[in-house]
LOLOFI-680056 format. One record per atom (N, C-alpha, C): x, y, z. Coordinates in steps of 0.1 Angstrom, whole numbers, padded with zeros to 4 digits, always signed. Atoms other than C-alpha are relative to their C-alpha. Example, Ala and Ser with C-alpha at 12.3 -4.5 7.8 and 13.67 -1.06 7.14 Angstrom:
+0009-0012+0000;+0123-0045+0078;+0009+0012+0000;-0009-0011+0000;+0137-0011+0071;-0008+0011+0008;
//
This chain:
-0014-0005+0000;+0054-0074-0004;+0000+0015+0000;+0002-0016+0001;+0060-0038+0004;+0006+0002-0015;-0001-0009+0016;+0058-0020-0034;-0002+0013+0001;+0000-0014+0004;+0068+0013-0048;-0013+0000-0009;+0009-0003+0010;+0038+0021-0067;+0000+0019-0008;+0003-0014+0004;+0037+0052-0089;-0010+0002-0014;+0011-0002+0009;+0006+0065-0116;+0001+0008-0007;-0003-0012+0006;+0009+0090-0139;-0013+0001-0011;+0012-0001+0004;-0026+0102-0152;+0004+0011-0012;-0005-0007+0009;-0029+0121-0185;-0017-0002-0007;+0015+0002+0004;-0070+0132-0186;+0002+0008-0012;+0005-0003+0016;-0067+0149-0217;-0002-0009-0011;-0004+0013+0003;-0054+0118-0231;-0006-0011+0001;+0003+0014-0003;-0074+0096-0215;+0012-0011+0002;-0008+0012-0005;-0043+0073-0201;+0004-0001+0015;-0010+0000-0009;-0024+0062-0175;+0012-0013+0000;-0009+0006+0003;+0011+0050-0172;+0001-0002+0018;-0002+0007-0013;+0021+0025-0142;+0015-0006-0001;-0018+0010-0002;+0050+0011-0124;+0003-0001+0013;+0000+0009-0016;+0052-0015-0096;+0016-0001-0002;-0016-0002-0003;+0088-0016-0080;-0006-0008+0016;+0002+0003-0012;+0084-0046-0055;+0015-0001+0008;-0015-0001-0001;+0115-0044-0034;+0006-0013+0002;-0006+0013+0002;+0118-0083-0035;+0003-0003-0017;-0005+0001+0010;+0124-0077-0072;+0012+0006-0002;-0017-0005+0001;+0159-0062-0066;-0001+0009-0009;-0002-0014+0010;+0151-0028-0083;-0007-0003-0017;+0006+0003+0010;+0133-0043-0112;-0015+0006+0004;+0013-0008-0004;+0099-0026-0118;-0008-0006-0015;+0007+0003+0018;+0071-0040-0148;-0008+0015+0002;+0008-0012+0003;+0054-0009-0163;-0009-0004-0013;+0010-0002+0011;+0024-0004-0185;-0006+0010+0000;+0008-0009+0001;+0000+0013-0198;-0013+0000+0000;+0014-0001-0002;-0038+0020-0198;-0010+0011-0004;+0011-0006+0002;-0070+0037-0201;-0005+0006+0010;+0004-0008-0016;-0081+0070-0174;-0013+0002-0006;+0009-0007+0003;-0114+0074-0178;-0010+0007+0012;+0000-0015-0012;-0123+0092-0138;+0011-0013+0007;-0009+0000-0011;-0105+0088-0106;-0004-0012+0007;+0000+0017-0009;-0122+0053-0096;-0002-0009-0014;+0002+0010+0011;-0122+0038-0132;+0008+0002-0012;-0013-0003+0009;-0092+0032-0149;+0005-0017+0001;-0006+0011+0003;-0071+0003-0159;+0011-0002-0011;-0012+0002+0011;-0039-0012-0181;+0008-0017-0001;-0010+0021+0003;-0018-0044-0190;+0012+0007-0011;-0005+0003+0011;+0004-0052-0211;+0010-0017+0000;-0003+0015+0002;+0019-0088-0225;+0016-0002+0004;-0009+0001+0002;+0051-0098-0215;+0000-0016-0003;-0003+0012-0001;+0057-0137-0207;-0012-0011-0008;+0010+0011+0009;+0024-0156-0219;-0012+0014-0001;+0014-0008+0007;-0001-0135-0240;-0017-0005+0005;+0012+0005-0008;-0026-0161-0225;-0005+0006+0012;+0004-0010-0011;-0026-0140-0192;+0009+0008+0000;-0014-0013+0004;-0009-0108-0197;-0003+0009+0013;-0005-0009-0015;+0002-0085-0165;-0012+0010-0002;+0015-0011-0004;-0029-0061-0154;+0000+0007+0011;+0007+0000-0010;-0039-0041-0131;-0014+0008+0002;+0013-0007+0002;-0067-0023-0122;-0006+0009+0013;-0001-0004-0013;-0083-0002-0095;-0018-0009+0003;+0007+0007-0011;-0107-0015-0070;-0020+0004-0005;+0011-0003+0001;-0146-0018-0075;-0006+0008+0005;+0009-0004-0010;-0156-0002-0044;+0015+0006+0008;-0009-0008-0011;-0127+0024-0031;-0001+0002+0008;+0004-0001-0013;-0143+0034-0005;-0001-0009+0010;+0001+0012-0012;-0142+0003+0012;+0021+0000+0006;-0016-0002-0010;-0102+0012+0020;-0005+0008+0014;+0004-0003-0012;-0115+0041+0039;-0004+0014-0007;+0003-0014+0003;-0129+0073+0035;+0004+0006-0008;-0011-0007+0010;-0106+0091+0009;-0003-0001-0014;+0000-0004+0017;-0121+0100-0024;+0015+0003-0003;-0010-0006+0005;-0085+0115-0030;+0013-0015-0001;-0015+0013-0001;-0066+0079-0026;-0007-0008-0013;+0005+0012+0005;-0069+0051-0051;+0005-0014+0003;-0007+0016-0004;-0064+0012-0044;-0006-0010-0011;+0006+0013+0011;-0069-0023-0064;+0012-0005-0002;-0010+0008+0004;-0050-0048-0079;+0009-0003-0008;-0011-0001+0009;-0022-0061-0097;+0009-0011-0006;-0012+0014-0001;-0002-0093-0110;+0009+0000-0012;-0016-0002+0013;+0029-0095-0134;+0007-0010+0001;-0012+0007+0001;+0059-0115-0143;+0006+0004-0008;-0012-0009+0010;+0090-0103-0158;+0011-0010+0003;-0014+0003-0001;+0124-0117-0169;+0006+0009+0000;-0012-0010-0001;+0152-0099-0159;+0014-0007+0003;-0013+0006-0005;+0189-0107-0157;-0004-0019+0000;-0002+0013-0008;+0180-0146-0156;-0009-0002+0011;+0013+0003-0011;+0151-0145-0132;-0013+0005-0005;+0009-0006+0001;+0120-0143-0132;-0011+0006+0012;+0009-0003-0012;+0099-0123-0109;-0013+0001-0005;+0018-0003+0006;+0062-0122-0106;-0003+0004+0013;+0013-0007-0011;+0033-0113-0084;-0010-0005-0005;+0018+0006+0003;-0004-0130-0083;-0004+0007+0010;+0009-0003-0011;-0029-0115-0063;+0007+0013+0011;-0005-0009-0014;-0012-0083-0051;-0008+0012-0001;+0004-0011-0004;-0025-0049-0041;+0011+0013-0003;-0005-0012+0000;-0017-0013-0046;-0007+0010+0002;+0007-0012-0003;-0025+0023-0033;+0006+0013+0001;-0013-0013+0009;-0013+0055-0047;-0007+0012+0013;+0011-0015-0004;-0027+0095-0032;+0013+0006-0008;-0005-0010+0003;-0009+0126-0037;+0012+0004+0015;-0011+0001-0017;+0024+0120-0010;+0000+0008-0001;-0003-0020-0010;+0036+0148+0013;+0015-0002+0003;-0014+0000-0007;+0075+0151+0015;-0002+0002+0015;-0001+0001-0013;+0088+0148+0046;+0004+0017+0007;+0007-0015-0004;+0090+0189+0051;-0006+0010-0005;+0014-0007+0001;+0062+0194+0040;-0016-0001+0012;+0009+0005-0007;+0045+0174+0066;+0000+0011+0015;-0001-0009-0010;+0034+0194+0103;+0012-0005+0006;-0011+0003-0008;+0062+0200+0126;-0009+0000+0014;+0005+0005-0018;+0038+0194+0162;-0016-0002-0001;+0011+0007+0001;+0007+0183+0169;-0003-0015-0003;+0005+0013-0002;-0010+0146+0172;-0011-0007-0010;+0014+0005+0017;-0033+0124+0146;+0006-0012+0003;+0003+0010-0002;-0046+0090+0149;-0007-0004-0017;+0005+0003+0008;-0056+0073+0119;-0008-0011+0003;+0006+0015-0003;-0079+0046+0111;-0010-0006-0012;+0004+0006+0012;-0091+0026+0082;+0004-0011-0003;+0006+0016+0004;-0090-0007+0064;+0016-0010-0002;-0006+0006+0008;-0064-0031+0055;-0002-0013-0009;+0004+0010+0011;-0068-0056+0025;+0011-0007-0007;-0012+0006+0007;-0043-0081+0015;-0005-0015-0009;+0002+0014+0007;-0036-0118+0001;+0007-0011+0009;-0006+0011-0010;-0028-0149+0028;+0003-0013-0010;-0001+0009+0004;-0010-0174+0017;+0002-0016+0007;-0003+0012-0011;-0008-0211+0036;-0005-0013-0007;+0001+0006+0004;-0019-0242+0038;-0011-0008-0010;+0006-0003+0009;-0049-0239+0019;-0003+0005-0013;-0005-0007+0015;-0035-0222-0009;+0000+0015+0000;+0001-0012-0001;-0038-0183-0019;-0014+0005+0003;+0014-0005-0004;-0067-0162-0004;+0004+0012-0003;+0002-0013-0004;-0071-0130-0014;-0009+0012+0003;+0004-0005-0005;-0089-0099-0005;-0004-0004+0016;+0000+0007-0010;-0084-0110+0032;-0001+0017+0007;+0004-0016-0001;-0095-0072+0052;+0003-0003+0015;+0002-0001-0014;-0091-0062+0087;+0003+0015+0005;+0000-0013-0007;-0085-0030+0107;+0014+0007+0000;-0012-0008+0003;-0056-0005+0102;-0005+0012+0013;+0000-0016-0011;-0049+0022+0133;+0018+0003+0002;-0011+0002-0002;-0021+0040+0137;+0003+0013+0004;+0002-0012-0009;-0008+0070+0159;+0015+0008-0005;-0014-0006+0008;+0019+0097+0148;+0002+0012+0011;+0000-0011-0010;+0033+0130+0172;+0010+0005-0008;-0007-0002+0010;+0043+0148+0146;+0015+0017+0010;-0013-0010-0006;+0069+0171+0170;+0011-0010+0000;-0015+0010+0003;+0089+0141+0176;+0002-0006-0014;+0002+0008+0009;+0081+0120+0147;+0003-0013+0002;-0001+0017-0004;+0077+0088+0163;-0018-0002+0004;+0014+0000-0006;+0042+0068+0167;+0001-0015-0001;+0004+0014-0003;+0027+0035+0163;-0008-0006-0012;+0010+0004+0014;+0007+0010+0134;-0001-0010+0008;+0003+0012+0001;-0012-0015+0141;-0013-0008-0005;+0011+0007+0008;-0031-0041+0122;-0006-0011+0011;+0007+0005-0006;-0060-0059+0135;-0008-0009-0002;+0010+0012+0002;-0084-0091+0129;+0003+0000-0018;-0005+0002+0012;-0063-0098+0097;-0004-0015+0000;-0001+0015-0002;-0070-0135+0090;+0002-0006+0014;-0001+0007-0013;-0075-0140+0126;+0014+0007+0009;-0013+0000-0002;-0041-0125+0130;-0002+0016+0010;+0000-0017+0001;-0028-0089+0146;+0014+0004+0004;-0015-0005+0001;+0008-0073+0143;-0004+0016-0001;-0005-0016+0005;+0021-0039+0144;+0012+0006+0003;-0010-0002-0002;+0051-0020+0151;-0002+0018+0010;+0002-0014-0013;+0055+0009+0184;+0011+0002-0002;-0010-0007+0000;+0086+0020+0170;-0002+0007-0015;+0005-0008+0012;+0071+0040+0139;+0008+0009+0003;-0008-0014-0001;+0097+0069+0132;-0001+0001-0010;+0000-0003+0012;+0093+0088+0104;+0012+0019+0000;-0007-0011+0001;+0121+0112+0111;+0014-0001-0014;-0013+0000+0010;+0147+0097+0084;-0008-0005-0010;+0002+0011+0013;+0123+0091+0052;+0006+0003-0010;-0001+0002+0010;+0131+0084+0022;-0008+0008-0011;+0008-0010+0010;+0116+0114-0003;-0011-0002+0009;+0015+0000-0012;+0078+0104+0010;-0002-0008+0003;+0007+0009-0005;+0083+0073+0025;+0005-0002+0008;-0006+0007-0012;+0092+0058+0057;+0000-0017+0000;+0000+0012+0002;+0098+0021+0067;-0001-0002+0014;-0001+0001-0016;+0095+0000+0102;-0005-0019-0006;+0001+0016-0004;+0092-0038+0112;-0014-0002+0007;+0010+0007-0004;+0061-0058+0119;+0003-0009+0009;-0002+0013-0008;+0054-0082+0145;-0010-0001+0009;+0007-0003-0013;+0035-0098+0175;+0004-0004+0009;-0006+0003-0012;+0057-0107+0198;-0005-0014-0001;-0002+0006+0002;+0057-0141+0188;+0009-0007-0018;-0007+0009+0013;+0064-0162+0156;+0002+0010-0013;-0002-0004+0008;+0054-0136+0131;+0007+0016+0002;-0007-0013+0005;+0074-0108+0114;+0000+0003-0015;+0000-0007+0015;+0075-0084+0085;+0007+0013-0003;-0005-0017-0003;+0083-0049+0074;-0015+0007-0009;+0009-0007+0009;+0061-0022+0057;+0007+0012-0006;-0009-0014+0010;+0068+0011+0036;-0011+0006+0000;+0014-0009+0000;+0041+0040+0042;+0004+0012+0000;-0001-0012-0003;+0036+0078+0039;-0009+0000+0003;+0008-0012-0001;+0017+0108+0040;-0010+0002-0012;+0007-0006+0007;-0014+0117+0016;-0001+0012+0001;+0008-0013-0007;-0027+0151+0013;-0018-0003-0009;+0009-0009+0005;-0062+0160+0006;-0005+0009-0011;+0004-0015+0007;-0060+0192-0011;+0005+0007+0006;-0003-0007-0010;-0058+0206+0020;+0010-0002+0009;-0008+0008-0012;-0040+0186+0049;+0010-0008-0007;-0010+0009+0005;-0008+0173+0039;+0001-0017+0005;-0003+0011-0009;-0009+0146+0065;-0017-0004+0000;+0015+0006+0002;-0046+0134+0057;-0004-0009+0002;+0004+0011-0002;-0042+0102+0053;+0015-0007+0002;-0014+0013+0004;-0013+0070+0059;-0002-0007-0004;+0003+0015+0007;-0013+0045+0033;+0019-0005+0000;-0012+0007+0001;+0013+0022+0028;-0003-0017-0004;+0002+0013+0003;+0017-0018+0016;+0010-0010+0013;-0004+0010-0009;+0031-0045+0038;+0002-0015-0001;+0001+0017+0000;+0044-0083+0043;+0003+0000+0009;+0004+0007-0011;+0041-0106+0071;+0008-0014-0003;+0000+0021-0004;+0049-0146+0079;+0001-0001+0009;+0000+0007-0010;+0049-0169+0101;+0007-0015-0003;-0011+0016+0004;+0076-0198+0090;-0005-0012+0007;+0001+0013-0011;+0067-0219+0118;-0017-0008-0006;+0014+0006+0003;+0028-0221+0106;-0003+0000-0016;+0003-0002+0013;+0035-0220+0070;-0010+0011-0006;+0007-0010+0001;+0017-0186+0068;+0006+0013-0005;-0003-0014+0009;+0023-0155+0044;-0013+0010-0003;+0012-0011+0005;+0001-0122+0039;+0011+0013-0005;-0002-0013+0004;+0009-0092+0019;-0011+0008-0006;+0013-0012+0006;-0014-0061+0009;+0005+0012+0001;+0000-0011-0003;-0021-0028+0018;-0005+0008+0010;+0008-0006-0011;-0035-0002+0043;-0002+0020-0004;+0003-0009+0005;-0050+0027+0039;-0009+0010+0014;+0010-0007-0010;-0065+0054+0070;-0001+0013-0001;-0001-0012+0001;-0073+0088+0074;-0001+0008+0015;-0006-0008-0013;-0068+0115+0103;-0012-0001+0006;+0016+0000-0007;-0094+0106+0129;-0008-0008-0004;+0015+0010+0008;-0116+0083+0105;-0004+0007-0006;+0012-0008+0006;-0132+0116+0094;+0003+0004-0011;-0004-0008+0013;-0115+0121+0058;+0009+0005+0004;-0011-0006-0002;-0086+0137+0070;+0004+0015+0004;-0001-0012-0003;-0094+0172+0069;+0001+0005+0013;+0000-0005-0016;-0079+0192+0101;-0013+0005+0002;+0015-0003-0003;-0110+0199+0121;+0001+0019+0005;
//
């Protein structure tokens, strides 16, 4: 399910404070807290509904398997929260933070191709699978601000969307519809990373999918950088 994720690190302190905001929770968000101890090894929880498994998340064993990008982090996450008379949860989901790039901050002309991983959770008739990986590319022209995403050897699968506009985002994110010209559809939510250097470094973003007709669900994440080579303009 496309998620707001945001991290707030505090190395003097040793912490970090979290907070998932999936937008199938109607503006509900669970937050916690945790332990920073570097930039690929950190973690947090906290108990809400059963103490027996209490909401967590954590980052990824092996970051660099998103894609290139010392400067991004990814991993996982599951929760449940009452709110209002509902309860929302999440098993087996994914998250991936950087350092966004408002939207004029980003270049006004010039071209960039990304390319890196995507990693989600399939759901069907088999039950839940997750860490399910496959190929993320995706093309941007940053004079107009229109390009392209598309995912590739997902669970067999491959969607994307050739109407990528990122001229109306949202602080640092944009949004667009999935699909493959047949049964399945979805939407996603992605920006801009910077580097250090390159505002436009990397595009991460999370994503959901189905397919009604085949009893098939995926959500995750994606993560690429400019060219494949880390991002930095050459």
């Amino acid at each position: 399910m496309p998620t707001e994720v945001a991290l707030d690190f505090d190395p003097d302190a040793d912490t970090v404070a979290a907070r998932f905001t999936p937008r199938q929770w109607e503006g509900r968000s669970w937050e916690a807290a945790g332990t920073y101890i570097a930039d690929d090894d950190f973690a947090g929880s906290n108990i809400t509904n059963d103490p027996a498994s209490p909401n967590q998340f954590q980052v990824a064993e092996d970051p660099a398997s998103l894609c290139d990008c010392s400067y991004l982090s990814w991993g996982t996450w599951n929760a449940s929260i009452d709110a209002n008379g509902t309860t929302y949860s999440a098993d087996a989901g994914y998250w991936v933070v950087g350092q966004m790039t408002a939207q004029a901050d980003l270049p006004l002309s010039g071209e960039a191709t990304y390319n890196g991983t995507v990693i989600g959770t399939v759901s069907d008739d088999q039950g839940i699978t997750p860490d399910i990986r496959g190929d993320f590319t995706a093309t941007i022209d940053f004079a107009d601000g229109l390009g392209t995403v598309q995912i590739s050897g997902f669970a067999g699968r491959s969607f994307g969307d050739d109407n990528l506009d990122i001229n109306n985002m949202s602080e640092w994110a944009f949004a667009g519809a999935l699909g493959d010209g047949a049964d399945l559809t979805g939407e996603y939510q992605a920006g801009f990373a910077s580097d250090g250097i390159d505002p436009a470094a990397a595009m991460i973003g999370t994503f959901s999918v189905e397919d009604p007709n085949a009893g098939w669900s995926a959500s995750g994440v994606f993560g690429g950088t400019r060219d494949g080579t880390g991002g930095t303009p050459p």
